[in-house]
C-alpha positions as a printed Julia matrix, in Angstrom:
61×3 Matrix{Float64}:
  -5.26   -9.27  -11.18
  -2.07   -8.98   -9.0
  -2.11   -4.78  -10.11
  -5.56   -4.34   -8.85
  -5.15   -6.06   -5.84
  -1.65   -3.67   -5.15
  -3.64   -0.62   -6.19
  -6.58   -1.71   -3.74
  -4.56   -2.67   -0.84
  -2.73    0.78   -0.76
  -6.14    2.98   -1.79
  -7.29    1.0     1.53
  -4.41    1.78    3.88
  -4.1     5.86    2.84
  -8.24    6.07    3.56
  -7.55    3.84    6.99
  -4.94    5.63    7.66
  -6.04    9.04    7.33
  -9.24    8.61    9.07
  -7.46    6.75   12.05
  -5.44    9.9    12.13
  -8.18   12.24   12.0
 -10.46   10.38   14.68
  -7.7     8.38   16.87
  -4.41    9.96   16.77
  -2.1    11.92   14.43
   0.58    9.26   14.51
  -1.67    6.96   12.41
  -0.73    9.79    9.09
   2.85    7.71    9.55
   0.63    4.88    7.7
  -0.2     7.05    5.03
   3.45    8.12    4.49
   4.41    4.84    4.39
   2.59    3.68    1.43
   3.14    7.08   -0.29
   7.01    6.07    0.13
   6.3     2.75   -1.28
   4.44    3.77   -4.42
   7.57    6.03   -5.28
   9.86    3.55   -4.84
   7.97    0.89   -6.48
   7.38    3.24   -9.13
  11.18    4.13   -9.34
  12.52    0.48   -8.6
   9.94   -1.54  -10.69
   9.88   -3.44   -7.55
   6.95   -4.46   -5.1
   7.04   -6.36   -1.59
   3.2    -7.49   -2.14
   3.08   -8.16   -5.59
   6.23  -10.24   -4.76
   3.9   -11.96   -2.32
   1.08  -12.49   -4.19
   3.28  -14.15   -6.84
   4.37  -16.77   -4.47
   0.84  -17.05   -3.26
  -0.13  -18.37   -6.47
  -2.38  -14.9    -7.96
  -2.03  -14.63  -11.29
  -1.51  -11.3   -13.19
């Protein structure tokens, strides 16, 4: 459960952030970046901020 909810959450902020940086302002693509950054490093690291979080929130995997 814990992977689908990671996988969701960043799927949401790349499409929010690209299409506040189409419509609002570029700087909004600094979003996207972001979470691209994070899936590399979680993928290199084994190691993820919100699945750390959801842990101590009580999800399940």
């Amino acid at each position: 459960m814990r992977s689908r909810i990671v996988r969701f959450v960043a799927g949401a902020l790349v499409l929010i952030g690209l299409v506040l940086g189409y419509f609002v302002n570029e700087y909004w693509f600094i979003l996207t970046a972001f979470v691209g950054v994070n899936l590399f490093q979680s993928s290199m690291t084994k190691w993820c901020l919100l699945e750390d979080i959801l842990t101590s929130s009580g999800i399940k995997d």
